[in-house]
C-alpha positions as CSV (number, residue, x, y, z in Angstrom):
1,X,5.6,13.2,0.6
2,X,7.8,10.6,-0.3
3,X,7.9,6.8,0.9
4,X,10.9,7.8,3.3
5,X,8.1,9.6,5.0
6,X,5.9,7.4,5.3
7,X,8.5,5.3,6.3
8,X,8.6,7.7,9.4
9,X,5.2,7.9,9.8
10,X,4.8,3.8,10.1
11,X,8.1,4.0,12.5
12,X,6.5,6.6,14.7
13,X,3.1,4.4,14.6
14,X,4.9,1.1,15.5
15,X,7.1,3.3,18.3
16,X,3.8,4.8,19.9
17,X,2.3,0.6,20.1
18,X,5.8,0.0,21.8
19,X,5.3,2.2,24.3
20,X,1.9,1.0,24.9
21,X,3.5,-2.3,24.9
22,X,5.7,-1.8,27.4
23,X,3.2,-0.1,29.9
24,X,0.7,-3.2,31.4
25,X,-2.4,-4.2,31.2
26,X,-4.2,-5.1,34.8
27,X,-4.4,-8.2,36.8
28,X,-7.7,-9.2,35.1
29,X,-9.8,-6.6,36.0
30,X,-11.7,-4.0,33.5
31,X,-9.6,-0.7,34.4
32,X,-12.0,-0.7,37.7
33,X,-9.8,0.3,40.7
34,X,-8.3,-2.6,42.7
35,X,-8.8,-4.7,39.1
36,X,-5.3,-5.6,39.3
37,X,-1.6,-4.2,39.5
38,X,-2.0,-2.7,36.1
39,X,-5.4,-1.7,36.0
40,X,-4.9,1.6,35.0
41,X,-2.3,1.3,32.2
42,X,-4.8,-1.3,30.7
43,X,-7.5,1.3,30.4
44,X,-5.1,3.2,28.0
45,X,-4.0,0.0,26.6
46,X,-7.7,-0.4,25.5
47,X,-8.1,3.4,24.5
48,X,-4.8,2.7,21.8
49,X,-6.5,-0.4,20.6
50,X,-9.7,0.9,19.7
51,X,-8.4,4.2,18.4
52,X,-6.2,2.2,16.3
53,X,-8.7,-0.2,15.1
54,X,-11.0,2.5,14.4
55,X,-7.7,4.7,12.4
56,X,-6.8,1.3,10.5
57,X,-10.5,1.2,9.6
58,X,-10.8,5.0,8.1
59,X,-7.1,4.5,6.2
60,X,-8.9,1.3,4.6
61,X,-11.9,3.2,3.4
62,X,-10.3,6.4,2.2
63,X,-9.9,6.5,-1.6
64,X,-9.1,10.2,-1.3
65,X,-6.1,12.4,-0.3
66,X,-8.4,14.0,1.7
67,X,-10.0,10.8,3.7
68,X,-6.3,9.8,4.7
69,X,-5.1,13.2,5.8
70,X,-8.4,13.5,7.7
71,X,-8.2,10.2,9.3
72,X,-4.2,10.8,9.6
73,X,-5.4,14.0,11.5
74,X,-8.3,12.3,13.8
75,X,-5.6,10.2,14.9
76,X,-3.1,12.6,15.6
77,X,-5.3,14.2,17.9
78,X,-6.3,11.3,19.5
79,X,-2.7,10.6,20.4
80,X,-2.1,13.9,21.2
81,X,-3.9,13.1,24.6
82,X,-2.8,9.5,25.0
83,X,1.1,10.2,24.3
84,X,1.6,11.3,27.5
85,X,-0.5,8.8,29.6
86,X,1.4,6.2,27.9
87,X,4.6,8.1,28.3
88,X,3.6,8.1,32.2
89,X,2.9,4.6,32.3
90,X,6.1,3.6,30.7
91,X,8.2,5.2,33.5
92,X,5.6,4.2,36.4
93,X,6.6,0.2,35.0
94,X,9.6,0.2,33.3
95,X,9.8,-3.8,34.8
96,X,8.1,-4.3,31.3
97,X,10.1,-3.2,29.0
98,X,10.7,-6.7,27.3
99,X,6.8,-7.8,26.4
100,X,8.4,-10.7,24.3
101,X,6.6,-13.0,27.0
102,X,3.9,-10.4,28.4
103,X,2.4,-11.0,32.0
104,X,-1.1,-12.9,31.9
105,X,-2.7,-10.0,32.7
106,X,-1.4,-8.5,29.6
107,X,-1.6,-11.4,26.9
108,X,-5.1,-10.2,25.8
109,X,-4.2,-6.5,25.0
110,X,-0.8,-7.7,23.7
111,X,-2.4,-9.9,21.5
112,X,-4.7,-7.2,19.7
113,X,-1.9,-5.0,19.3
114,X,0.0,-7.7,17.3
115,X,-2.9,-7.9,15.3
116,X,-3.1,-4.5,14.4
117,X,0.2,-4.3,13.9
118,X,-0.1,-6.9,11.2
119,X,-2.9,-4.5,9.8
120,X,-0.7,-1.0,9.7
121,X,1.4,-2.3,7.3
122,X,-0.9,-2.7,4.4
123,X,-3.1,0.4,5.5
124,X,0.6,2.4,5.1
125,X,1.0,1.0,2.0
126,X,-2.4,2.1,0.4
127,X,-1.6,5.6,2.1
128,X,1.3,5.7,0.1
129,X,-0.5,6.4,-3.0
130,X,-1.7,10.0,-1.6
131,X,2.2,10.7,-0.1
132,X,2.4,14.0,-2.7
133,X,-0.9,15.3,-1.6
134,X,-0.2,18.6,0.1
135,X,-3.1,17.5,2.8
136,X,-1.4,14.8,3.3
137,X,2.0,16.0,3.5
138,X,0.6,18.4,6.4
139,X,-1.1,16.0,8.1
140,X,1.9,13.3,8.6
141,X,4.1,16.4,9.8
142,X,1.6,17.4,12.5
143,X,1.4,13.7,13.6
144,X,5.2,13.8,13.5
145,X,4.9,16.7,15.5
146,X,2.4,15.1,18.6
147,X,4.6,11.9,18.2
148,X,8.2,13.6,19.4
C-alpha cells in the first residue's frame, strides 16, 4: 500500500469523526432518556470515542503487519455498526453542521475528539511502515469498504 493510501485511510478516519462531530452530544445528561436534546447522539458520540481511543491504542502497540491489519480490522467492524447510527444522527441534526463553536452540551465530547484527532496522525504515520504488507493492504480496503 502506498502513502496515498494511507492518505485515504486517515481522510476516511478524520471524515467518520466529522460526522460524529456534527451529530450532538445531550443536554448534560449520560445518554439516559430525557438527559437532554441530544442525549442519544451523545451515547454514539461516546461509543466513537472510546472505540477510537481503544484503535489508537492497538495501532501504537503493533510492531507487526499483522497487529495493524488486525487492529485496522477490529475497527472496521466496529464502524461497520456505528456508520449508520452516526449517518442517522447527522440527518436527524443537521443544525450542527458547523461544530467550530459546539453547544455546551457538546464541548466535552468535542473536546476528546480533538484530542484524538491530534493522536491519529502519528498512529497513521507508524502504520505507514506496514503499507506493503498484503494484510495490511486488505485490511485498509475493507475499511474503505464500511466507510463509503
Amino acid at each position: 500500500m502506498k502513502i496515498r493510501g494511507w492518505m485515504t485511510l486517515l481522510s476516511l478516519a478524520v471524515f467518520v469523526m466529522g460526522i460524529t462531530a456534527c451529530g450532538g452530544g445531550d443536554g448534560g445528561g449520560d445518554g439516559v432518556v430525557g438527559g437532554g436534546k441530544y442525549s442519544d447522539i451523545k451515547s454514539i458520540m461516546n461509543k466513537f470515542n472510546e472505540n477510537t481511543e481503544r484503535w489508537i491504542e492497538a495501532m501504537e502497540k503493533a510492531d507487526t503487519a499483522k497487529k495493524v491489519a488486525a487492529a485496522l480490522t477490529d475497527y472496521a467492524n466496529i464502524m461497520k455498526g456505528l456508520n449508520a447510527e452516526m449517518t442517522e444522527m447527522e440527518e436527524k441534526y443537521p443544525e450542527l453542521t458547523d461544530m467550530s463553536d459546539p453547544p455546551e452540551e457538546l464541548k466535552e465530547e468535542a473536546a476528546k475528539m480533538e484530542g484524538l484527532w491530534m493522536k491519529l496522525g502519528s498512529v497513521m504515520m507508524k502504520a505507514a511502515e506496514f503499507a506493503d504488507d498484503p494484510e495490511v493492504q486488505k485490511a485498509q480496503a475493507e475499511f474503505e469498504e464500511i466507510m463509503k
